[in-house]
C-alpha positions as a Markdown table, in Angstrom:
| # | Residue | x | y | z |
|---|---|---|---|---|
| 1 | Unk | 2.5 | 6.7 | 3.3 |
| 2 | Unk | 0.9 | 3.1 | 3.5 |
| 3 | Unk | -0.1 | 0.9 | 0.6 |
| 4 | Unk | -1.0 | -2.4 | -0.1 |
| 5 | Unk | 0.3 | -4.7 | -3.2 |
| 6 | Unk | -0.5 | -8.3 | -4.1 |
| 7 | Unk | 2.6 | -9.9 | -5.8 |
| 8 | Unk | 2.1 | -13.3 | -8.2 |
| 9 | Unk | 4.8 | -15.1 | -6.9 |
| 10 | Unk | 5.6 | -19.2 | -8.5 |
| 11 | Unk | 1.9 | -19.9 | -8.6 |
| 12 | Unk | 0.8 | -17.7 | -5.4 |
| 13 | Unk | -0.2 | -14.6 | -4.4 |
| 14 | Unk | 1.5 | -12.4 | -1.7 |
| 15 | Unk | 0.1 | -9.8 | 0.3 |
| 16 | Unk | 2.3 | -6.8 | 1.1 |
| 17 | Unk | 2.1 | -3.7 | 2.8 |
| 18 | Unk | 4.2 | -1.1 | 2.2 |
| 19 | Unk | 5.3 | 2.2 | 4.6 |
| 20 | Unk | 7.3 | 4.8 | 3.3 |
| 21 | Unk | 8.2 | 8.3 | 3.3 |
| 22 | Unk | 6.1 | 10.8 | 1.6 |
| 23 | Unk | 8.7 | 12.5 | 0.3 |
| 24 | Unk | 7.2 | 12.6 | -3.6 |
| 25 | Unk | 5.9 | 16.0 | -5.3 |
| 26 | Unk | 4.0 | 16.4 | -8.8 |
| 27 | Unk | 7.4 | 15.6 | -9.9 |
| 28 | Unk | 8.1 | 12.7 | -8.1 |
| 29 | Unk | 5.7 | 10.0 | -8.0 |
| 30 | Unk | 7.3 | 6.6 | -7.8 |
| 31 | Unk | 6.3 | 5.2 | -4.5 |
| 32 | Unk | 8.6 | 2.4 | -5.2 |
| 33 | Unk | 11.6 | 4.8 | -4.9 |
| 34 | Unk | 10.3 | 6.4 | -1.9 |
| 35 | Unk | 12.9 | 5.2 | 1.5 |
| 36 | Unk | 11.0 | 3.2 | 3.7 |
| 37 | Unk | 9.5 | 4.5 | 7.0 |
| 38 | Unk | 11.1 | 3.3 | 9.4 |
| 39 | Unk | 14.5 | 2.2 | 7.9 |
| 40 | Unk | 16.3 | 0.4 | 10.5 |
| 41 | Unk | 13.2 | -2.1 | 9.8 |
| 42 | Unk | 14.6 | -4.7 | 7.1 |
| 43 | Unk | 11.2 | -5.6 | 5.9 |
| 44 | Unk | 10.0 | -2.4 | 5.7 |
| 45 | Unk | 12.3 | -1.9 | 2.8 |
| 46 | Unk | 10.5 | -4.7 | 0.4 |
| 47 | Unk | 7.5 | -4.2 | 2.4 |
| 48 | Unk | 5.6 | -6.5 | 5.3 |
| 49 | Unk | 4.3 | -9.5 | 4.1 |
| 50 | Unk | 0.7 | -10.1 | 5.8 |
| 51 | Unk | 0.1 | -13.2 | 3.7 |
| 52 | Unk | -0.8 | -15.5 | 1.2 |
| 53 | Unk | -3.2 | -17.2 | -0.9 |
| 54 | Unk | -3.9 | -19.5 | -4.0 |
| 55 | Unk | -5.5 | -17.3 | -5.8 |
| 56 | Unk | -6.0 | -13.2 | -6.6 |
| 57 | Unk | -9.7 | -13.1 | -4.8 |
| 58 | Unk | -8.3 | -14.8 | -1.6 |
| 59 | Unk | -5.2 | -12.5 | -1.6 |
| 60 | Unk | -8.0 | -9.0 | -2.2 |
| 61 | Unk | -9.9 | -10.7 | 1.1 |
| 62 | Unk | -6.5 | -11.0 | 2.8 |
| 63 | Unk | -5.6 | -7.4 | 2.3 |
| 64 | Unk | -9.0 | -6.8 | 3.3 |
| 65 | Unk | -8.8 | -8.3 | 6.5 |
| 66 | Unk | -5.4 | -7.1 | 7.6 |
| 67 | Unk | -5.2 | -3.5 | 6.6 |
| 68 | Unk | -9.3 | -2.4 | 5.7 |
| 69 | Unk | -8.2 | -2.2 | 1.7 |
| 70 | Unk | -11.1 | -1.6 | 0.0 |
| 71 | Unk | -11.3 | -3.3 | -3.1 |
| 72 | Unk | -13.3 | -0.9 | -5.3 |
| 73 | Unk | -9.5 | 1.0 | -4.7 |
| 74 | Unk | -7.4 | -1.4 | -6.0 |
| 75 | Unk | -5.1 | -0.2 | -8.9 |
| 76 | Unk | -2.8 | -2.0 | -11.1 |
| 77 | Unk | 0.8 | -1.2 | -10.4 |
| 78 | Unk | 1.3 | 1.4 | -13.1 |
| 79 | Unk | -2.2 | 3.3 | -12.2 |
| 80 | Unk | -1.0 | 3.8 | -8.5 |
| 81 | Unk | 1.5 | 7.0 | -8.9 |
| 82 | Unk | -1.5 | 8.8 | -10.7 |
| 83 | Unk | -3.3 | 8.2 | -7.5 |
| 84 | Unk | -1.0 | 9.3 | -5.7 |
| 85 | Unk | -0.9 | 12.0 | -7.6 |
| 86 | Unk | -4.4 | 13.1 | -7.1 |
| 87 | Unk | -3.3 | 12.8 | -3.6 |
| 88 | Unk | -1.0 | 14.6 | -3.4 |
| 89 | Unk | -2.9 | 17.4 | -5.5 |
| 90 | Unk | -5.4 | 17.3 | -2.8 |
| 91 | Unk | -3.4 | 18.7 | -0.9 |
| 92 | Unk | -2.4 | 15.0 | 1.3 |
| 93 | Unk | -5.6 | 14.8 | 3.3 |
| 94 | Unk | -5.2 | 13.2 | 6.7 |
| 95 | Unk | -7.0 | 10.9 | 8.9 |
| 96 | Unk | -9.4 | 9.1 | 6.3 |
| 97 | Unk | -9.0 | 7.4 | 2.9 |
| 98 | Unk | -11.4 | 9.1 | 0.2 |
| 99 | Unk | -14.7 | 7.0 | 1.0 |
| 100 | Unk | -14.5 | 7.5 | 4.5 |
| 101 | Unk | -13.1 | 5.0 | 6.1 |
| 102 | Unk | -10.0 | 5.4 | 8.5 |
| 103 | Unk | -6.1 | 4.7 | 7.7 |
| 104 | Unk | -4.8 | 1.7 | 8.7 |
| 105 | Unk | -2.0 | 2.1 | 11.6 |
| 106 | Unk | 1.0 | 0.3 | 10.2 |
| 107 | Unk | 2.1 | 0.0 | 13.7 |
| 108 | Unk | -0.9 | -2.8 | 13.7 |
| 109 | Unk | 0.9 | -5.1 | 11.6 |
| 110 | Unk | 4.7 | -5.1 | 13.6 |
């Protein structure tokens, strides 16, 4: 499982993006419990930082750039388990997000 968050951090804005198991359920939802993918990667536990910017827009067009976010996605941090529950009520479709477009290989940003 592979998500993006943008952090506010003194003044900033990080980019992160975030691989972990998909071990939730209906039950279980909190991606920020979820062990990371790979975990004998250190940054993979607090996620891989792609970059920063001065302000919220630059820091959408960074995620943008890295990983194909797509900004009519973006969720605030308390919205994104109900997505993921819809997801995983979908039954976890593979291969492409739900406009279309492929998933990002996290292997791309090593």
């Amino acid at each position: 499982m592979r998500y993006v968050e943008v952090r506010a951090v003194n003044g900033r804005f990080e980019v992160y993006l975030h691989a972990v198991e998909d071990v939730g359920s209906e039950g279980f939802l909190d991606l920020g419990e979820f062990p990371p993918f790979d975990p004998d990667d250190e940054a993979g536990e607090f996620g891989r930082l792609l970059g920063m910017a001065e302000d919220p827009l630059a820091a959408l067009v960074v995620a943008e750039e890295r990983t194909g976010a797509v900004r009519r996605w973006w969720v605030n941090e308390n919205v994104v388990q109900d997505e993921y529950g819809d997801f995983v009520r979908a039954g976890r479709p593979s291969g492409v997000s739900v406009d279309g477009r492929p998933w990002p290989d996290v292997r791309d940003f090593a």
